[in-house]
C-alpha positions as CSV (number, residue, x, y, z in Angstrom):
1,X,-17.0,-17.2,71.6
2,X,-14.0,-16.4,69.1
3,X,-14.9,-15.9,65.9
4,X,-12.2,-16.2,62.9
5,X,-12.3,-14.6,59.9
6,X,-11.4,-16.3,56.5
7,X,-8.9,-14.6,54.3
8,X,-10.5,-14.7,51.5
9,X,-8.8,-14.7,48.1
10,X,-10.0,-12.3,45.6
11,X,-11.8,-14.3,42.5
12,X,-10.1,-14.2,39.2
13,X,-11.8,-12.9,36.1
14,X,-13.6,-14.9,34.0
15,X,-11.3,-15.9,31.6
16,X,-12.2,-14.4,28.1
17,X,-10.9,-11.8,25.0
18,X,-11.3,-9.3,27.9
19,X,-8.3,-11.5,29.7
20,X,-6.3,-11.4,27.1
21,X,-6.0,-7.8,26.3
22,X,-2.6,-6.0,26.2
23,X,-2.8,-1.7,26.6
24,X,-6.3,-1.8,25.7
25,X,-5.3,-3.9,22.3
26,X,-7.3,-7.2,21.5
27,X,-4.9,-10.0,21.1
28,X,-5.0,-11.4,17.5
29,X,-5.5,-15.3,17.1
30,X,-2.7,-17.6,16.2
31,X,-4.6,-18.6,13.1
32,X,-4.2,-14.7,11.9
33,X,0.1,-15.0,11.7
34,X,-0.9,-18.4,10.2
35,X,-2.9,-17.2,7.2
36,X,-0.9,-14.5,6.8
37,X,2.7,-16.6,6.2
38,X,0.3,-19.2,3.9
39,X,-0.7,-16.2,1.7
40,X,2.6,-14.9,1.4
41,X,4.0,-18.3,0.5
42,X,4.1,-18.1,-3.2
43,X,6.1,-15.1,-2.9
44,X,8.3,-16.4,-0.6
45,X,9.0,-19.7,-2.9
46,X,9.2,-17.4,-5.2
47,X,11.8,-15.2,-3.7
48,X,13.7,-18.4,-2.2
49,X,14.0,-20.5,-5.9
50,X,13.9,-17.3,-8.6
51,X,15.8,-14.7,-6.7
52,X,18.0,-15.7,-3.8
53,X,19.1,-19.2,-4.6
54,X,20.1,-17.7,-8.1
55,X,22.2,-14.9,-6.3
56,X,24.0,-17.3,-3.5
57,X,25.2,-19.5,-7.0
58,X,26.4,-16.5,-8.6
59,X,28.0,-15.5,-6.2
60,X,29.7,-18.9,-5.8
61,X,30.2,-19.1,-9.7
62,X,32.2,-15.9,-9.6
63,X,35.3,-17.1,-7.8
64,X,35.5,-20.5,-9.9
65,X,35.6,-20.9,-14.4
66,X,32.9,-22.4,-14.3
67,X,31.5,-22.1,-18.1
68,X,28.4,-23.1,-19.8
69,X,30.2,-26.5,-21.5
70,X,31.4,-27.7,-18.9
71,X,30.5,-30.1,-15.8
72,X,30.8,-29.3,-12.7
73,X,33.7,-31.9,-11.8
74,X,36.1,-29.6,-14.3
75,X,35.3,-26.3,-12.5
76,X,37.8,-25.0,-10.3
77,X,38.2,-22.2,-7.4
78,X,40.3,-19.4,-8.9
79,X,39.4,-17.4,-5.9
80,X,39.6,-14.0,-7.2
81,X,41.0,-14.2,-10.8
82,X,37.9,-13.0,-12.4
83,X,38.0,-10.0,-10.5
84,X,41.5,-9.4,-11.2
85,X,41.2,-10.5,-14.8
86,X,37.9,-7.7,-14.9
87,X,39.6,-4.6,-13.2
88,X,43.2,-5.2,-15.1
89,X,43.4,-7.6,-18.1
90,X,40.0,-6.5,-19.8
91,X,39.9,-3.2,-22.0
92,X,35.9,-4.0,-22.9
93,X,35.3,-3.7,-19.7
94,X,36.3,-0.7,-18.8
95,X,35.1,0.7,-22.0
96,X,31.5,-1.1,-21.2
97,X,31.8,1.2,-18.2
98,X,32.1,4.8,-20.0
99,X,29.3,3.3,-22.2
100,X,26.9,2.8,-19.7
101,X,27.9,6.0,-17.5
102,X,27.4,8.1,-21.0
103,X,24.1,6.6,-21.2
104,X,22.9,7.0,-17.6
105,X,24.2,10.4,-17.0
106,X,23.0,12.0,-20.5
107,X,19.3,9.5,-20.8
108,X,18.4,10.5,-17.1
109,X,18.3,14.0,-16.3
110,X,16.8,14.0,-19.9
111,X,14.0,12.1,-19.1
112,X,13.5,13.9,-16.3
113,X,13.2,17.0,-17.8
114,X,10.8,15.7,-20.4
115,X,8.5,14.3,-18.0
116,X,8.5,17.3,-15.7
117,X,7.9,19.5,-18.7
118,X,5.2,17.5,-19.7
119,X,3.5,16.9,-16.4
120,X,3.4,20.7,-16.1
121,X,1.8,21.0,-20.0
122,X,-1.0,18.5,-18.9
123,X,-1.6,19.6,-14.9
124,X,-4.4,21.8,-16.4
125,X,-8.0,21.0,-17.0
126,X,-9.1,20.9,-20.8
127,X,-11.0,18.7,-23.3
128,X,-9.4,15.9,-24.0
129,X,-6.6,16.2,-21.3
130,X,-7.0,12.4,-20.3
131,X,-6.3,11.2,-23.8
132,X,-3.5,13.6,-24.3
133,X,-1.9,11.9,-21.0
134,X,-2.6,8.1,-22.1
135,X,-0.9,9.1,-25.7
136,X,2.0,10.2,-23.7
137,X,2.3,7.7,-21.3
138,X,2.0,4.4,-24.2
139,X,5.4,5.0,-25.0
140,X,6.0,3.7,-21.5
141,X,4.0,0.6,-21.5
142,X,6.0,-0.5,-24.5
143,X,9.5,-1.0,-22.1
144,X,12.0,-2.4,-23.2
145,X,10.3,-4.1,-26.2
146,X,12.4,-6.1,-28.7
147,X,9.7,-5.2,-31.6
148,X,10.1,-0.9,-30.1
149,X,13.8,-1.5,-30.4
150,X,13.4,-2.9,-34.1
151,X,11.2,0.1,-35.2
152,X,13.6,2.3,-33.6
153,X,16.5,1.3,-35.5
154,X,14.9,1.2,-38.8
155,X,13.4,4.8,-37.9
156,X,17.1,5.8,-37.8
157,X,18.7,3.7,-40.7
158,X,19.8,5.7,-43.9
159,X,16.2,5.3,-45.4
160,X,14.1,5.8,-42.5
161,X,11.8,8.1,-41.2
162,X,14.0,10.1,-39.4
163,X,16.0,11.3,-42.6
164,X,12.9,11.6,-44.5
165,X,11.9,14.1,-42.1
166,X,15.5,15.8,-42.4
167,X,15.2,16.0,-46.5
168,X,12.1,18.2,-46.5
169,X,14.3,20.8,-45.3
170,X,16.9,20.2,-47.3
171,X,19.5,18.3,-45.0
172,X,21.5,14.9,-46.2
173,X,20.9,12.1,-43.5
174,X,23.0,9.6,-42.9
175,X,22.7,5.7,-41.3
176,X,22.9,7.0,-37.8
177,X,22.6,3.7,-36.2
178,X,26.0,2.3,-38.0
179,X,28.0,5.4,-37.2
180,X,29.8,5.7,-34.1
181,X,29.8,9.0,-33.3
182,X,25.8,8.7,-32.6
183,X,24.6,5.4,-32.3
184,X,24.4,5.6,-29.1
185,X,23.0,9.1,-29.3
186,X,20.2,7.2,-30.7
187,X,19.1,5.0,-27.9
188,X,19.4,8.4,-25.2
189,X,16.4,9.0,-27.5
190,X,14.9,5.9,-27.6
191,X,15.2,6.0,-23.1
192,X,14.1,9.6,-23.3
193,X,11.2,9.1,-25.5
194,X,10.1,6.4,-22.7
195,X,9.1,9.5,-19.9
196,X,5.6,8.1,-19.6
197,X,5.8,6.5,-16.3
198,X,8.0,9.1,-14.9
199,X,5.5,12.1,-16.3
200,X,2.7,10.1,-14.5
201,X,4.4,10.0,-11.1
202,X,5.0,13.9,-11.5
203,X,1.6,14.8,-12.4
204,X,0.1,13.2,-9.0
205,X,3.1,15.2,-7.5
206,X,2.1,18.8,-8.7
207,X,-1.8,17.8,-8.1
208,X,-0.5,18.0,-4.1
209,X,0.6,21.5,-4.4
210,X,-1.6,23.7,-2.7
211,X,-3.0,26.8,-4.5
212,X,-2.6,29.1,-1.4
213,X,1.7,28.7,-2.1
214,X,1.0,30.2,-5.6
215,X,-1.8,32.8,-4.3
216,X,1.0,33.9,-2.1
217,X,3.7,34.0,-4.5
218,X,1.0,36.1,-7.4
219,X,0.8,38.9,-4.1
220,X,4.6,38.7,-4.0
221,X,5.0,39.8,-7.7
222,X,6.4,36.5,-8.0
223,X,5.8,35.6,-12.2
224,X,6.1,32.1,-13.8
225,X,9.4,31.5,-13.5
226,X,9.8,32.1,-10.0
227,X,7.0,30.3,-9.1
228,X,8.0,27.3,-10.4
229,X,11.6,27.7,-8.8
230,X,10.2,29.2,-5.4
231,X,7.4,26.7,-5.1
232,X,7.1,24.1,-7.7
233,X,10.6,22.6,-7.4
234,X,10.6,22.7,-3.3
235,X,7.2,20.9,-3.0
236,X,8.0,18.6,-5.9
237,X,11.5,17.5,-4.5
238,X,10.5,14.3,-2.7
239,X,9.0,13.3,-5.9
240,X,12.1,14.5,-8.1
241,X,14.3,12.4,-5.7
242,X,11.8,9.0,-6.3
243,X,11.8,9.6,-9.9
244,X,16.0,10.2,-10.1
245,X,16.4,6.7,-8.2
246,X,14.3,5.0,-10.2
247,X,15.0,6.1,-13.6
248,X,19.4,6.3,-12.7
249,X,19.0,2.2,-11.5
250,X,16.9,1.7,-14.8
251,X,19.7,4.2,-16.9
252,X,22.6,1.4,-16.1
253,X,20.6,-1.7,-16.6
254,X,19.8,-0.6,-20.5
255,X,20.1,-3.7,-22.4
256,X,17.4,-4.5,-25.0
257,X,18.1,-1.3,-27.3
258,X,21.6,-2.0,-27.8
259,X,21.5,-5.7,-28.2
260,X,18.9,-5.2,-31.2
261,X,20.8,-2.1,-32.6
262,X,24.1,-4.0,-32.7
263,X,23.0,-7.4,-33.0
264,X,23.9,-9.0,-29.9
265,X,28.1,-7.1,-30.4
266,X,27.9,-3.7,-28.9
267,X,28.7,-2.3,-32.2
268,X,29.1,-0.3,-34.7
269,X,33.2,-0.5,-33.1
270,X,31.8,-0.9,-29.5
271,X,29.9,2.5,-29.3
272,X,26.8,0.7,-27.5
273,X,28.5,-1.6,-25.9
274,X,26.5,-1.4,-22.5
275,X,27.9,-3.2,-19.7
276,X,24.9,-5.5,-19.4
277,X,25.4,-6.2,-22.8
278,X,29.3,-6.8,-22.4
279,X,28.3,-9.7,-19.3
280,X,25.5,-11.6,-22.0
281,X,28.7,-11.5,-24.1
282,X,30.9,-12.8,-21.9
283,X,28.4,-15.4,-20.9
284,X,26.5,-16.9,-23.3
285,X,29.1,-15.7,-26.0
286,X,32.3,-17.0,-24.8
287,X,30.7,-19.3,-22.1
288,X,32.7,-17.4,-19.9
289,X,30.1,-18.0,-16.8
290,X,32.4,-17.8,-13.8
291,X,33.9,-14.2,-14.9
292,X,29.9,-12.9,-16.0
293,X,28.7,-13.8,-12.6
294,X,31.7,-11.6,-11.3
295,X,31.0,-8.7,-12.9
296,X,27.6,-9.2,-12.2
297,X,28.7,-8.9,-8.4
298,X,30.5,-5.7,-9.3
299,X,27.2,-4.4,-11.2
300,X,25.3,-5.0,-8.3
301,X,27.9,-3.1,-5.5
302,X,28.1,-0.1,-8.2
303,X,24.4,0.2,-8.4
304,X,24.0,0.2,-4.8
305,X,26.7,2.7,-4.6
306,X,25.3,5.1,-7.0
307,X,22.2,4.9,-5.0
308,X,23.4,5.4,-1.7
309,X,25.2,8.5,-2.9
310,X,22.1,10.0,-4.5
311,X,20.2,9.0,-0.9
312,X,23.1,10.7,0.7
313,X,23.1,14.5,-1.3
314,X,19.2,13.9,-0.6
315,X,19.2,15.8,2.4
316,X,20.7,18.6,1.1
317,X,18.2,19.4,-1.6
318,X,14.7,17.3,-0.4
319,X,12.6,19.0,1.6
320,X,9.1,17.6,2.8
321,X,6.1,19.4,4.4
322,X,6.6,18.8,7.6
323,X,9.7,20.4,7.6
324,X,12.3,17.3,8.1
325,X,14.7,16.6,5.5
């Protein structure tokens, strides 16, 4: 008697979390990706209606004349006349340029330095060390204050504080703010007086430097100096190389300081005439809208520029522990 044997077909797992495991991974729920996009929806309303709906019209309104009075039936495509107009019929704007490289070439490494030499001051434990680095670092939380701005200029007027301090040693002041020569000598200060955030960002730096590097550098014969060179600066360089980007994009945005030193003109004759403060001009001055959003446009490829060069020398001076620059 033949007896036949049924194939028989393997039974399937249960189905389960254990069936839908990828490489040993648990497979988040759908609901996860969910919550996560309704969290991040007010920023990305945000991001939609304050930044990037603002940029795409900008960038429209900088090929047309479009001005402030005016409908939008009267405003015509000009195509590129404002840039034209910007690059080759404009001598403010080329002098708003030099203004705002001055500022951002002299303010920065400046403020640099400051911090860095102030970080390394405070890097040591003694009494009152934390107070010592919230004094320092108040300047900082000020910003870009209209009211710091005011007290700033009157600190530098003819009868301020600043020339008080000059006449107990016998030297004349004189209205530095209204003369030309060093107005704008006077709001390097104001930026470079401003290190606070930059100090802070270098003291959690230099707390990272292991104690063995100097050790080793003390058995070397190596004294203060070099140590700092040899060790300091190396280890510190990814954090030099944050604090330069930061502080060079912040450099060519200055705005407040010279609006409230000049009132709102760039004065005394165009001496702190920033090129953020030559666009409000042009603006919501002249109601020139159409050519501001242009060199707006222009502000915005510089910037990005200036940044991708300093990301580009990077490599050459940047060095991180693991060895890869």
């Amino acid at each position: 008697m033949a007896t036949t044997t049924a194939r028989q077909t393997p039974a399937r797992p249960p189905a389960g979390p254990a069936a839908h495991q990828r490489r040993g991974r648990p497979a988040r729920p759908k609901t996860d990706g969910i919550a996560g996009y309704v969290f991040l929806s007010p920023w990305l309303l945000g991001l939609l209606a304050i930044t990037a709906v603002p940029m795409l019209m900008s960038l429209y309104l900088s090929f047309t004349n479009y001005d402030v009075l005016s409908d939008w039936e009267s405003t015509e495509w000009v195509g590129l006349d404002n840039y034209r107009t910007m690059f080759t019929e404009d001598p403010s704007f080329w002098h708003a340029v030099r203004v705002t490289v001055t500022f951002a070439l002299v303010a920065t490494p400046l403020k640099l330095a400051a911090a860095l030499g102030v970080a390394l001051l405070l890097n040591r434990s003694f009494r009152g060390a934390g107070i010592f680095r919230g004094l320092f670092y108040l300047p900082s939380l000020l910003g870009g204050s209209v009211a710091l701005a005011i007290v700033w200029v009157n600190m530098f007027n003819r009868d301020g504080a600043f020339n008080s301090f000059l006449a107990w040693f016998g030297i004349e002041g004189k209205a530095w703010v209204n003369d030309p020569d060093f107005a704008l000598g006077t709001l390097i200060l104001l930026a470079v007086w401003q290190f606070g955030a930059p100090m802070v960002i270098f003291l959690a730096g230099l707390k990272q430097v292991p104690n063995e590097l100097y050790e080793a550098a003390s058995v070397d014969g190596a004294g203060a100096v070099r140590k700092f060179f040899a060790v300091t600066l190396p280890i510190l360089s990814p954090v030099i190389f944050f604090n330069l980007v930061l502080e060079t994009i912040n450099g060519f945005q200055g705005f407040t300081s010279a609006f409230v030193l000049s009132n709102g003109t760039g004065g005394p004759v165009d001496s702190t005439l920033m090129y953020t403060l030559h666009l409000y001009i042009k603006g919501w001055n002249e109601y020139q809208m159409g050519y501001a959003s242009a060199m707006a446009w222009v502000f915005l490829l510089s910037i990005g520029l200036v940044t991708a060069v300093i990301f580009r020398t990077g490599k050459f001076w940047v060095h991180y522990s693991d060895g890869e620059d």
